[in-house]
mmCIF file of the N, C-alpha and C atoms, coordinates in Angstrom:
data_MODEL
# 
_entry.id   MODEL 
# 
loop_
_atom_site.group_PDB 
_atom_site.id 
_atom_site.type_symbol 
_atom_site.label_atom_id 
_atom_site.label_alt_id 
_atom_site.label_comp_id 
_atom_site.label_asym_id 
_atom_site.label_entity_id 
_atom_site.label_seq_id 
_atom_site.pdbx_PDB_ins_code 
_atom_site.Cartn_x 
_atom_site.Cartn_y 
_atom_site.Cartn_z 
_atom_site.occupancy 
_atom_site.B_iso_or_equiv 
_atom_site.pdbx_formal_charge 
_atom_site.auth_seq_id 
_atom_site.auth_comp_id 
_atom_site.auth_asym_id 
_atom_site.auth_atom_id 
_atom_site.pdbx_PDB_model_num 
ATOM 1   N N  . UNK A 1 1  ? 116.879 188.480 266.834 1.00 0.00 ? 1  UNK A N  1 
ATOM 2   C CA . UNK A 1 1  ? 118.137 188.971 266.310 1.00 0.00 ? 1  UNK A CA 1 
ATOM 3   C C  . UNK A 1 1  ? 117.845 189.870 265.120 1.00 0.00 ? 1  UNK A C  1 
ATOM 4   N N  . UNK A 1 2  ? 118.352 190.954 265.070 1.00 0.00 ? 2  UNK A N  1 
ATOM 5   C CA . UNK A 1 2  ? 118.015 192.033 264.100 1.00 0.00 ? 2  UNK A CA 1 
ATOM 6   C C  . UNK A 1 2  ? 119.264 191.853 262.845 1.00 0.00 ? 2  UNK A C  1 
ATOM 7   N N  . UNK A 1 3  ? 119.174 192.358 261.413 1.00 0.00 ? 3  UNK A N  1 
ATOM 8   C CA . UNK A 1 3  ? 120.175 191.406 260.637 1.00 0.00 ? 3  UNK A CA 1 
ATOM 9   C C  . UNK A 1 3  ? 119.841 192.517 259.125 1.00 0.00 ? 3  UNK A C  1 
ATOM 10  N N  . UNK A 1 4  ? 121.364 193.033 259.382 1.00 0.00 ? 4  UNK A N  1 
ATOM 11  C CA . UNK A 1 4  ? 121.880 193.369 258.103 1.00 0.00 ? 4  UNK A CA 1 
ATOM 12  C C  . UNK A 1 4  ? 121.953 192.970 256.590 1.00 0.00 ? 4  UNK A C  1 
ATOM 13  N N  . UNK A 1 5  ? 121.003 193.500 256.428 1.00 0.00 ? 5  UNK A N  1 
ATOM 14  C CA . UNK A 1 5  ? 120.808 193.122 254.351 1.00 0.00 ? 5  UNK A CA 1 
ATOM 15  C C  . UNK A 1 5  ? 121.492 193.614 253.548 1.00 0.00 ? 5  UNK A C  1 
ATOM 16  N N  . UNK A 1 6  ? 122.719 192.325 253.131 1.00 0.00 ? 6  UNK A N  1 
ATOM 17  C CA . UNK A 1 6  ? 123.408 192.962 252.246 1.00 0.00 ? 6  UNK A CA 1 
ATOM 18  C C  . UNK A 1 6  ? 123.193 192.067 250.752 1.00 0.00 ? 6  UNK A C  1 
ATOM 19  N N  . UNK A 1 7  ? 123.542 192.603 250.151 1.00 0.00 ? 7  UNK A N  1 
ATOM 20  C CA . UNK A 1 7  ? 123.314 191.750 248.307 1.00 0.00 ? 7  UNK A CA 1 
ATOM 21  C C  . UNK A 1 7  ? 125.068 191.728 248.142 1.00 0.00 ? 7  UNK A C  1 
ATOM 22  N N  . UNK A 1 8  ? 125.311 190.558 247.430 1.00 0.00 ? 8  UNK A N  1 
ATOM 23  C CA . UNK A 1 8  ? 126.575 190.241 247.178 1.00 0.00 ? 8  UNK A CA 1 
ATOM 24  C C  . UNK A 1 8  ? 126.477 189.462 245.595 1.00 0.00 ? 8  UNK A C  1 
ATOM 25  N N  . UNK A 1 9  ? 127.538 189.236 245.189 1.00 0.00 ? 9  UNK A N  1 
ATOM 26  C CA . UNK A 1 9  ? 127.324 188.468 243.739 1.00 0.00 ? 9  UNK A CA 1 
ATOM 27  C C  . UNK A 1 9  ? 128.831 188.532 243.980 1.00 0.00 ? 9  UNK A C  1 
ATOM 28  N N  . UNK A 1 10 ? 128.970 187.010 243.273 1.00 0.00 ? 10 UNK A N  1 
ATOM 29  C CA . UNK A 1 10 ? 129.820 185.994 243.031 1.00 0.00 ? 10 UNK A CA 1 
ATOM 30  C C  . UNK A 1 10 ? 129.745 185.409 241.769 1.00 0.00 ? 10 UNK A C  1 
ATOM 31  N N  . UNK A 1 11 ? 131.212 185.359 240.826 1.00 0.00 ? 11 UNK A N  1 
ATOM 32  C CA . UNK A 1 11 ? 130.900 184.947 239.928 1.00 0.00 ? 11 UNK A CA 1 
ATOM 33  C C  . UNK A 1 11 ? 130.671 183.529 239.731 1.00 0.00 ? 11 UNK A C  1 
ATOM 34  N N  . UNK A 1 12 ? 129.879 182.780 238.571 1.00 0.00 ? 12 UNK A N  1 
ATOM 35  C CA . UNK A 1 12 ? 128.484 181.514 238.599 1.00 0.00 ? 12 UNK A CA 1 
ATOM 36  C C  . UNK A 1 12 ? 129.675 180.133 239.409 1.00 0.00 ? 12 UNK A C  1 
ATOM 37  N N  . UNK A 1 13 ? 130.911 180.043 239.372 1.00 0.00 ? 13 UNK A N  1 
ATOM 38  C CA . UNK A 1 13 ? 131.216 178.928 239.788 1.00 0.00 ? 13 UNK A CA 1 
ATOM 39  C C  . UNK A 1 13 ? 131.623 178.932 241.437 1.00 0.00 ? 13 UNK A C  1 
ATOM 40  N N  . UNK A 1 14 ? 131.591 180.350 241.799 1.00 0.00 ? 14 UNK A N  1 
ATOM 41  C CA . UNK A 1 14 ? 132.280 180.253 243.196 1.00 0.00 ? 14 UNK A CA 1 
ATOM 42  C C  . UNK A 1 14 ? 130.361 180.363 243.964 1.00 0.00 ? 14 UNK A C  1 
ATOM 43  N N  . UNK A 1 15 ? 129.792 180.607 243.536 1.00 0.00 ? 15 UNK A N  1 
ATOM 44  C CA . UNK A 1 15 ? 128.289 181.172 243.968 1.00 0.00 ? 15 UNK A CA 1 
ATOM 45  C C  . UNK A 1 15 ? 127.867 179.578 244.010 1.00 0.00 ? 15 UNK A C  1 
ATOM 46  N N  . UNK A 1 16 ? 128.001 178.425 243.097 1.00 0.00 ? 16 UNK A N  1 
ATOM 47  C CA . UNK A 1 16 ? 127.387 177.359 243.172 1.00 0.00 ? 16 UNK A CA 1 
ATOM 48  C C  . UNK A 1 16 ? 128.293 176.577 244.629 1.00 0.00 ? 16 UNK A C  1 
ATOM 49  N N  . UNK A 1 17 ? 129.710 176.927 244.482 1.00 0.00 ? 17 UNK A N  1 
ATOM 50  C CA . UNK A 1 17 ? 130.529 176.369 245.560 1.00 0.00 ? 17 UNK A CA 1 
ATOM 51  C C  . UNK A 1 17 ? 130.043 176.763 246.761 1.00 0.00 ? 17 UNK A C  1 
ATOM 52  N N  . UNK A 1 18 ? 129.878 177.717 246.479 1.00 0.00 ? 18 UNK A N  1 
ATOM 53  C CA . UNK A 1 18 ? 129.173 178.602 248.256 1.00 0.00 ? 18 UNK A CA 1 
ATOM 54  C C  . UNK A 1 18 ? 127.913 177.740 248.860 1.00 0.00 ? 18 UNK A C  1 
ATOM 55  N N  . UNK A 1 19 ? 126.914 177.913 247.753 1.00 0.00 ? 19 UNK A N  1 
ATOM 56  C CA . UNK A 1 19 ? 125.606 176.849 247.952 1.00 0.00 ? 19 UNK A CA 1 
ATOM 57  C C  . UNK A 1 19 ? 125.582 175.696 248.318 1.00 0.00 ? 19 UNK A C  1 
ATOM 58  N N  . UNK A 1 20 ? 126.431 175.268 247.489 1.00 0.00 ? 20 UNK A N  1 
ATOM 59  C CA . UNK A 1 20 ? 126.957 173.786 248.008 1.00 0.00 ? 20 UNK A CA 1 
ATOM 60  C C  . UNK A 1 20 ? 127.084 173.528 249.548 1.00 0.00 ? 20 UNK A C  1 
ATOM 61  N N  . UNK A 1 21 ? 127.934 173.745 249.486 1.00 0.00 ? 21 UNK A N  1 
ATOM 62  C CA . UNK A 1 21 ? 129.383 173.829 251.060 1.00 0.00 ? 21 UNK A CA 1 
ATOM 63  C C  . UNK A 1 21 ? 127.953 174.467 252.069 1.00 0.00 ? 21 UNK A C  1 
ATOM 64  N N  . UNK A 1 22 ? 127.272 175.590 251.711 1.00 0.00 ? 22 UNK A N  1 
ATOM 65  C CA . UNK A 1 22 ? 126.066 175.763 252.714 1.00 0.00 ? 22 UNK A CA 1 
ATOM 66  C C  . UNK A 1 22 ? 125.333 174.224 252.907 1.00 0.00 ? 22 UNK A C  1 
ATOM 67  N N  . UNK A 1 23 ? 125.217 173.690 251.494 1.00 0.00 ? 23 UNK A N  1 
ATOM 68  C CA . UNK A 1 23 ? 123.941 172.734 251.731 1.00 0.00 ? 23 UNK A CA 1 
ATOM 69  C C  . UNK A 1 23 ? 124.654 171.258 252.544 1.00 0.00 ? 23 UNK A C  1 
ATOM 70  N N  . UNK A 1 24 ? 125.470 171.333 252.265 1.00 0.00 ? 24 UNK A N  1 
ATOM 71  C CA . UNK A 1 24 ? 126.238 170.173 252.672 1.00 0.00 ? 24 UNK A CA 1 
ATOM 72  C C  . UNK A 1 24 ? 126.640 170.174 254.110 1.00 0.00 ? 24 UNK A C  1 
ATOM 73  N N  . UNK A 1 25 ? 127.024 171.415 254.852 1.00 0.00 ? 25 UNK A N  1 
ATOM 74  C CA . UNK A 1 25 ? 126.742 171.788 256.199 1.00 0.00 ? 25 UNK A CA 1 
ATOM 75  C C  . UNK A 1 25 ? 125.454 171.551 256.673 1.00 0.00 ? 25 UNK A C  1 
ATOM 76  N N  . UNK A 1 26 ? 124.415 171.371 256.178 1.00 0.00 ? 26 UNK A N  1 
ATOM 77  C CA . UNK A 1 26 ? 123.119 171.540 256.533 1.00 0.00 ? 26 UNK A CA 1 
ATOM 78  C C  . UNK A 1 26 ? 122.620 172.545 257.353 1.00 0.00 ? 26 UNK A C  1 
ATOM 79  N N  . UNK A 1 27 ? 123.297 174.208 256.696 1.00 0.00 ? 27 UNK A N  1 
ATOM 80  C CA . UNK A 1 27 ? 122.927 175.010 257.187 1.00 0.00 ? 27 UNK A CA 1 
ATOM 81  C C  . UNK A 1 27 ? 122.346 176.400 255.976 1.00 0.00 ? 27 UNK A C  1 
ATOM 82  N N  . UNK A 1 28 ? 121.672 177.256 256.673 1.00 0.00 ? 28 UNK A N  1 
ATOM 83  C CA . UNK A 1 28 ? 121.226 178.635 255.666 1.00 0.00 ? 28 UNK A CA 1 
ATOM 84  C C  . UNK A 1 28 ? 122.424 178.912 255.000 1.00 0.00 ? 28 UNK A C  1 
ATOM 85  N N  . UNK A 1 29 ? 122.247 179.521 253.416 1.00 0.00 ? 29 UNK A N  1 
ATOM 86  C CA . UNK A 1 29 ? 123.178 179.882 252.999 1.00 0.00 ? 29 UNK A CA 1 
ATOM 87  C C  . UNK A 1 29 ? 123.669 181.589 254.422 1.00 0.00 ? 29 UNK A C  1 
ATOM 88  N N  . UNK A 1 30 ? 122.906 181.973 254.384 1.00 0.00 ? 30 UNK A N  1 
ATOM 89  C CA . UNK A 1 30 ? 123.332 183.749 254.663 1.00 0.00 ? 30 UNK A CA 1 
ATOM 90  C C  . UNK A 1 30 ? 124.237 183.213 256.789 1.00 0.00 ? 30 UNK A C  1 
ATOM 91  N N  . UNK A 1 31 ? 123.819 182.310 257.071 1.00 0.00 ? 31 UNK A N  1 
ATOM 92  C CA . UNK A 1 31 ? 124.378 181.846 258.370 1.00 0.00 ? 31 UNK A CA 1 
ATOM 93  C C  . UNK A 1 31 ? 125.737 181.323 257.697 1.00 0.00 ? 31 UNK A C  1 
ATOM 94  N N  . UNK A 1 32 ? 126.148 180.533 256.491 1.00 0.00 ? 32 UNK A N  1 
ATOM 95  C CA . UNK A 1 32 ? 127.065 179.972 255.999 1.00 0.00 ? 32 UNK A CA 1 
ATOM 96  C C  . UNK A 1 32 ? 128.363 181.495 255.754 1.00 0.00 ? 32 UNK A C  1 
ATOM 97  N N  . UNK A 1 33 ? 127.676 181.976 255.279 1.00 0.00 ? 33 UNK A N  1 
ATOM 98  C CA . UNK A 1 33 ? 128.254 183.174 254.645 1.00 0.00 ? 33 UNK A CA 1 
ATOM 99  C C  . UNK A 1 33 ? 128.470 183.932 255.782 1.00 0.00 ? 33 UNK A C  1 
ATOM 100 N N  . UNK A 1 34 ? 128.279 184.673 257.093 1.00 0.00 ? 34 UNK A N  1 
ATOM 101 C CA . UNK A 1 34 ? 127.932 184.748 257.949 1.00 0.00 ? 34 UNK A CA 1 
ATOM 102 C C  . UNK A 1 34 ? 129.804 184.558 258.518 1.00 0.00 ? 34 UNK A C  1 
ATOM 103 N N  . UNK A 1 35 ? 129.411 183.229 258.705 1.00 0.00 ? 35 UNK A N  1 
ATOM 104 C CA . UNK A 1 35 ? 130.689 182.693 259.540 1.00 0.00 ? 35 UNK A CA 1 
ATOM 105 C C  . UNK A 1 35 ? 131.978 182.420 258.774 1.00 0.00 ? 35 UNK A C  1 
ATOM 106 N N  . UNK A 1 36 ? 131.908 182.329 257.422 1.00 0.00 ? 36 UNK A N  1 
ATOM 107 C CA . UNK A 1 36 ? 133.010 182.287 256.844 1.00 0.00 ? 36 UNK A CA 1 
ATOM 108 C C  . UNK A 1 36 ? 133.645 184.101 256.683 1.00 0.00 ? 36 UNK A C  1 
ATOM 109 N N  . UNK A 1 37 ? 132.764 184.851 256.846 1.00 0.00 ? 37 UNK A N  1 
ATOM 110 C CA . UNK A 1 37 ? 132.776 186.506 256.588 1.00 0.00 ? 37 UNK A CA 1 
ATOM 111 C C  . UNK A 1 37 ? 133.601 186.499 258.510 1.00 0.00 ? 37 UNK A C  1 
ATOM 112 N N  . UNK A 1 38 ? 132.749 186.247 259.487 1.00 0.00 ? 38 UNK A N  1 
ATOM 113 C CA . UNK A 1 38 ? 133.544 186.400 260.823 1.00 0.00 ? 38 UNK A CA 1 
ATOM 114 C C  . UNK A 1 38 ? 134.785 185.461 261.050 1.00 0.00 ? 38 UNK A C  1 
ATOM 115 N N  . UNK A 1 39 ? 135.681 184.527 260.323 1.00 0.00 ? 39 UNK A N  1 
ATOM 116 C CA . UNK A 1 39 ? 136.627 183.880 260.084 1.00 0.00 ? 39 UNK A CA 1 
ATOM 117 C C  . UNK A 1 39 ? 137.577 184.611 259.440 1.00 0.00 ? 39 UNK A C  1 
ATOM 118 N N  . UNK A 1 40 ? 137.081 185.299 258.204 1.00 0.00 ? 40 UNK A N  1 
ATOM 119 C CA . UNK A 1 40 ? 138.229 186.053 257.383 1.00 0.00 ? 40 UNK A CA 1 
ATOM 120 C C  . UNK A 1 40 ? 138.309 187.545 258.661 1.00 0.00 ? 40 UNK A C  1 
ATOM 121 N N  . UNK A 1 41 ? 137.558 188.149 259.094 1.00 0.00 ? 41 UNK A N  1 
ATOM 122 C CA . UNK A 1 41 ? 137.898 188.903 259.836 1.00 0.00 ? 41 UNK A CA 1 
ATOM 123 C C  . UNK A 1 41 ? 139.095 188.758 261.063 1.00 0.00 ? 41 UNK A C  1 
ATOM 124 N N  . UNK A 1 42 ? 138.625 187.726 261.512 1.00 0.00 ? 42 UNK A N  1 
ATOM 125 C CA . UNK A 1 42 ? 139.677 186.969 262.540 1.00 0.00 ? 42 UNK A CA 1 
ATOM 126 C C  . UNK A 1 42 ? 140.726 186.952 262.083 1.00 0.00 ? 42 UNK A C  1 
ATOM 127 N N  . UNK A 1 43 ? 140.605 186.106 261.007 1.00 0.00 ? 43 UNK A N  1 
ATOM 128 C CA . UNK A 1 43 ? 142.292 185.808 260.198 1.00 0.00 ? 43 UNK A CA 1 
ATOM 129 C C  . UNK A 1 43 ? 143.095 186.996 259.697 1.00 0.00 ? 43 UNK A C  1 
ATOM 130 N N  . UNK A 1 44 ? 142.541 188.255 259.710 1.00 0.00 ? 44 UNK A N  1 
ATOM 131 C CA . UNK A 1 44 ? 142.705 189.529 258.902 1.00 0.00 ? 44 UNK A CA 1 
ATOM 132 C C  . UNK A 1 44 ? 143.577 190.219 260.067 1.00 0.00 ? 44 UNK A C  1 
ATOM 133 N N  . UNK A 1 45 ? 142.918 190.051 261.305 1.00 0.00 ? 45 UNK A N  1 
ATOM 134 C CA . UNK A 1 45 ? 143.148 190.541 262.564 1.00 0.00 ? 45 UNK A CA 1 
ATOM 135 C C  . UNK A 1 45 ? 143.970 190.188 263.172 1.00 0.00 ? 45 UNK A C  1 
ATOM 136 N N  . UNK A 1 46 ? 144.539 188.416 263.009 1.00 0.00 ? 46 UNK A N  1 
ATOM 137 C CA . UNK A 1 46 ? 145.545 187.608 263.711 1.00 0.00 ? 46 UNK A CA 1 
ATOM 138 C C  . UNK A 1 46 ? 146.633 188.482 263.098 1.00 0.00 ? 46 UNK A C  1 
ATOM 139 N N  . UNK A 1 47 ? 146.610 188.209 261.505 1.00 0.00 ? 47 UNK A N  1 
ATOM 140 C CA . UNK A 1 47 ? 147.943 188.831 260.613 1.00 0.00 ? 47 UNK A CA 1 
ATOM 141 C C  . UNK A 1 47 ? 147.855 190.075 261.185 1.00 0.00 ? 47 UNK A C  1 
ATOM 142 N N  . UNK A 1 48 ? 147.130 191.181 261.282 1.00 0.00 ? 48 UNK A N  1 
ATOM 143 C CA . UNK A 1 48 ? 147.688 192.536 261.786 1.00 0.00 ? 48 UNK A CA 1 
ATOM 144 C C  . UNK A 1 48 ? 148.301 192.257 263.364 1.00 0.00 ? 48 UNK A C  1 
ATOM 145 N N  . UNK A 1 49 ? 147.639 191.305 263.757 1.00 0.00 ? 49 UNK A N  1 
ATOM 146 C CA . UNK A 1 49 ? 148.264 191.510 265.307 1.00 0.00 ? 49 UNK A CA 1 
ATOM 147 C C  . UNK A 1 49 ? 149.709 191.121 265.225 1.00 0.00 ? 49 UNK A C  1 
ATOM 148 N N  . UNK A 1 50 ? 150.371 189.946 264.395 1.00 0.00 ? 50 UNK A N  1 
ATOM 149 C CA . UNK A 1 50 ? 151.657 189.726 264.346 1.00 0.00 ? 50 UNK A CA 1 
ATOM 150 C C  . UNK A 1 50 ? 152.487 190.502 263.511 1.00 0.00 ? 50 UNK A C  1 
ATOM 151 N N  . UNK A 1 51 ? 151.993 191.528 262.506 1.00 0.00 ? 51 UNK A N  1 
ATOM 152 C CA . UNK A 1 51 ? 152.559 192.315 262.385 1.00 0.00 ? 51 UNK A CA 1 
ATOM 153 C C  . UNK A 1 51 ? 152.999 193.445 262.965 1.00 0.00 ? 51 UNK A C  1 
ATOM 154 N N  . UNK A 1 52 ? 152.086 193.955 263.887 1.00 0.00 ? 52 UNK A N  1 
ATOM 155 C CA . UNK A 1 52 ? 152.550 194.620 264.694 1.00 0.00 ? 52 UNK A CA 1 
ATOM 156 C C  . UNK A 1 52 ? 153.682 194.219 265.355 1.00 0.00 ? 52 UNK A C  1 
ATOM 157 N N  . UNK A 1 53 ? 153.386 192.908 266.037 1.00 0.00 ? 53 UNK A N  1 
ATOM 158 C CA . UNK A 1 53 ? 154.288 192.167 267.125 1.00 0.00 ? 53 UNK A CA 1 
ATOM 159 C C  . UNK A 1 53 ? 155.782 191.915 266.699 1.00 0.00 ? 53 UNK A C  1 
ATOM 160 N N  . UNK A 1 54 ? 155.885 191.653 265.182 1.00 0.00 ? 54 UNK A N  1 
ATOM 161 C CA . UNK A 1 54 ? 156.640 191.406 264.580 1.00 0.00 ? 54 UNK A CA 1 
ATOM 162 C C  . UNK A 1 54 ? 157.259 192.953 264.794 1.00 0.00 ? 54 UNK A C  1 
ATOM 163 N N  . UNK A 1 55 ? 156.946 194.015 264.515 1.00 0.00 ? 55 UNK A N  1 
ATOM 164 C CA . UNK A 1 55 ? 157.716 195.302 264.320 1.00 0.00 ? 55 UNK A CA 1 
ATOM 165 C C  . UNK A 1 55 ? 158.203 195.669 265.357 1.00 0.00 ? 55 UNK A C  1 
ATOM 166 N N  . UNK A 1 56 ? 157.542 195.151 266.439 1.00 0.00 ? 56 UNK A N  1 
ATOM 167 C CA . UNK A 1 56 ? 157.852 195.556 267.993 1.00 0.00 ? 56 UNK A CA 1 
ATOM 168 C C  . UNK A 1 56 ? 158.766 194.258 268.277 1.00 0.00 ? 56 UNK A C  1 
ATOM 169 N N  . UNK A 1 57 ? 158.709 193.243 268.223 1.00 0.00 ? 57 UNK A N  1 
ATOM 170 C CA . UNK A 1 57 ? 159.948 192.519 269.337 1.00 0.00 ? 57 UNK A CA 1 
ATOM 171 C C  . UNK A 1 57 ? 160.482 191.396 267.882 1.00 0.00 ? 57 UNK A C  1 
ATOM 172 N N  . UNK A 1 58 ? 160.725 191.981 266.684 1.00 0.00 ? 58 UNK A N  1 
ATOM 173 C CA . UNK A 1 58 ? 161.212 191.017 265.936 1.00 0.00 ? 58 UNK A CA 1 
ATOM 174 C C  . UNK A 1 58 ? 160.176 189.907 265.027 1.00 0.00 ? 58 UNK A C  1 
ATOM 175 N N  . UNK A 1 59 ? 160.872 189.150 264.252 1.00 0.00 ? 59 UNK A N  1 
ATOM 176 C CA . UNK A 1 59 ? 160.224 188.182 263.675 1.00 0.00 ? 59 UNK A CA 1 
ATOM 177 C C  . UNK A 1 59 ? 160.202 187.160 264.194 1.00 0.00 ? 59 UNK A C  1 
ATOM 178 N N  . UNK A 1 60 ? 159.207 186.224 264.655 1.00 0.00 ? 60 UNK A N  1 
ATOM 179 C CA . UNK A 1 60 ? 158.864 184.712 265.092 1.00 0.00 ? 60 UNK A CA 1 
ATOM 180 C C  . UNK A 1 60 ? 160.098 183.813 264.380 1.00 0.00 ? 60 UNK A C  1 
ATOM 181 N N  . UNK A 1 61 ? 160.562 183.372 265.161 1.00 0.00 ? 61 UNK A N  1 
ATOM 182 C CA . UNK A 1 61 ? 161.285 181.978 264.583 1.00 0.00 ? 61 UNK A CA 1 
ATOM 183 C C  . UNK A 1 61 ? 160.662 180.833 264.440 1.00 0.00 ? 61 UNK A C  1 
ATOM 184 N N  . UNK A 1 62 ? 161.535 180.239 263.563 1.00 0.00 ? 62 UNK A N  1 
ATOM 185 C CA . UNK A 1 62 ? 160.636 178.878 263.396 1.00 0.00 ? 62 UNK A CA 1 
ATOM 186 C C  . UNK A 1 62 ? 160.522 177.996 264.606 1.00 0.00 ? 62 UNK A C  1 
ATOM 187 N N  . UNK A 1 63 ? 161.106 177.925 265.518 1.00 0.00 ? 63 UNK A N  1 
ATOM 188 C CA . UNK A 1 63 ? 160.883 177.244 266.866 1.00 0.00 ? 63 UNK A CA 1 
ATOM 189 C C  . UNK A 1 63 ? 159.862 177.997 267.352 1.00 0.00 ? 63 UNK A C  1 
ATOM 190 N N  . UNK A 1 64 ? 159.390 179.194 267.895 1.00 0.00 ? 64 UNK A N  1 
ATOM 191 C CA . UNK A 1 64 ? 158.664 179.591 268.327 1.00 0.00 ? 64 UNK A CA 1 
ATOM 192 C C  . UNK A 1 64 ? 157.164 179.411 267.838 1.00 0.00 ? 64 UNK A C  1 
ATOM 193 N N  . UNK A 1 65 ? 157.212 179.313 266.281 1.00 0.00 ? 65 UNK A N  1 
ATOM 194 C CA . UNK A 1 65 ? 156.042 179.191 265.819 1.00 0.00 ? 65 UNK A CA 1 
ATOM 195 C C  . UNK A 1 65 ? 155.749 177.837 265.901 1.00 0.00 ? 65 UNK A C  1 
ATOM 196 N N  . UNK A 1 66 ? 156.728 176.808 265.660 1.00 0.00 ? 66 UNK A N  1 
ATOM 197 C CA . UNK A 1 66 ? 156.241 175.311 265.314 1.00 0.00 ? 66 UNK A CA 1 
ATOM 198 C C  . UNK A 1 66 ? 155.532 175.092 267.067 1.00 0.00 ? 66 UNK A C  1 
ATOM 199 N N  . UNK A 1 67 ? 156.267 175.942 268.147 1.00 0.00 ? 67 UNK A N  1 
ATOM 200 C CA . UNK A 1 67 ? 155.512 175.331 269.836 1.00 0.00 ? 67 UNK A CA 1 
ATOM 201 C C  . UNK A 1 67 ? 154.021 175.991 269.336 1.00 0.00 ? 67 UNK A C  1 
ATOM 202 N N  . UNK A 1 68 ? 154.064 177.077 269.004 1.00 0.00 ? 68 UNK A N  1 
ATOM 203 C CA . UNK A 1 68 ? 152.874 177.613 268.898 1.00 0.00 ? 68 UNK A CA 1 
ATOM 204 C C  . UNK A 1 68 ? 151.668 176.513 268.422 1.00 0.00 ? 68 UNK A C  1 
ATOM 205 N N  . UNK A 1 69 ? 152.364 176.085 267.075 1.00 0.00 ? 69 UNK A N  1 
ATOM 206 C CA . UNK A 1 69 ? 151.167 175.590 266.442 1.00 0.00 ? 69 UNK A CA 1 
ATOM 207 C C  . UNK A 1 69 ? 150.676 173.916 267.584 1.00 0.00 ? 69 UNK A C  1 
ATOM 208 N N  . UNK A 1 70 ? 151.820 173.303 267.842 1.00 0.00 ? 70 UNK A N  1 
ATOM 209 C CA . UNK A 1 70 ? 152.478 172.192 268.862 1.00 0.00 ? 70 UNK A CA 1 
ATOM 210 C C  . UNK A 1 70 ? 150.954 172.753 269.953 1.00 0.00 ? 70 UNK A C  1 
ATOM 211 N N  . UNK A 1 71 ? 150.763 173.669 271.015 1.00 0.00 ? 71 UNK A N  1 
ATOM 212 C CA . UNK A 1 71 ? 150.217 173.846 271.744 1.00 0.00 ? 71 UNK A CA 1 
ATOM 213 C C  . UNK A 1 71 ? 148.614 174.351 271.033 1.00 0.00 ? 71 UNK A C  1 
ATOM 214 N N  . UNK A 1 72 ? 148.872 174.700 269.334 1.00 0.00 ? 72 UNK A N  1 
ATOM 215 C CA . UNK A 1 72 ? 147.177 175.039 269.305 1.00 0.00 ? 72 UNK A CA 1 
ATOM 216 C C  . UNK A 1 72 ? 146.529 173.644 269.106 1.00 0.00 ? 72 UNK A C  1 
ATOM 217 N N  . UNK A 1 73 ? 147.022 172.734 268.314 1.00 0.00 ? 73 UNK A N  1 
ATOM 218 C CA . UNK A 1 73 ? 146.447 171.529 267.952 1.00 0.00 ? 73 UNK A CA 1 
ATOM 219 C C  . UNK A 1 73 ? 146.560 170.721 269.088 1.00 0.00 ? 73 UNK A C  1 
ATOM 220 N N  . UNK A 1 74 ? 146.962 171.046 270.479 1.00 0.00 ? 74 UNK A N  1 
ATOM 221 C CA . UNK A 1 74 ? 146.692 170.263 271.765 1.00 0.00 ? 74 UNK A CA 1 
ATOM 222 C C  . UNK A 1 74 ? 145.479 171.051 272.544 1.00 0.00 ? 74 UNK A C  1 
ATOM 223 N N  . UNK A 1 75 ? 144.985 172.040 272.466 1.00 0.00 ? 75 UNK A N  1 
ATOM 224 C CA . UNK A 1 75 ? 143.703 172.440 272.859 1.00 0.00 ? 75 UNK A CA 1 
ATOM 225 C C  . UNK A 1 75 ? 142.573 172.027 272.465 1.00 0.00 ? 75 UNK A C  1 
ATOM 226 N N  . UNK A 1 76 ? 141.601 171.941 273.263 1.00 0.00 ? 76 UNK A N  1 
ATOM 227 C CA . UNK A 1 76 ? 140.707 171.184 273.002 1.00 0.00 ? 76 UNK A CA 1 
ATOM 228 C C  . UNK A 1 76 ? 139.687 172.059 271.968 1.00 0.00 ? 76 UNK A C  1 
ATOM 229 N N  . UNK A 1 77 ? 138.769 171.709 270.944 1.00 0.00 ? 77 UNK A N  1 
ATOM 230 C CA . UNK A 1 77 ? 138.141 172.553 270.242 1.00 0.00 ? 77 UNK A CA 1 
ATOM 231 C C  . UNK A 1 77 ? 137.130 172.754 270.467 1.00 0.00 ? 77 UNK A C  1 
# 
């Protein structure tokens, strides 16, 4: 696997949290970082997709969203 070098800095209390939460996963920090970086993308992407959706057929109601969530927490993970 070929792999992008990037340098990042965090200021000293969120940088020890990061380490942590890596070490405590029992995984590499830069794999830790990694997947929390392809998560915020996702999540970045969900919100643009319902915004769109939202402009095109309206705003989600609260019934619609509560089945939503109703049917995500019944899938298996």
């Amino acid at each position: 696997m070929t792999a992008d070098k990037l340098n990042v800095c965090f200021p000293p209390e969120l940088g020890a949290a990061v380490r942590d939460a890596a070490a405590q996963a029992g995984r590499p920090l830069s794999s830790w970082l990694a997947e929390a970086a392809a998560r915020k993308l996702r999540a970045e992407a969900l919100a643009q997709f319902l915004d769109d959706w939202e402009a095109e057929h309206g705003v989600l109601e609260a019934a619609e969203i509560a089945r939503a969530e109703q049917e995500l927490a019944s899938e298996p993970q």
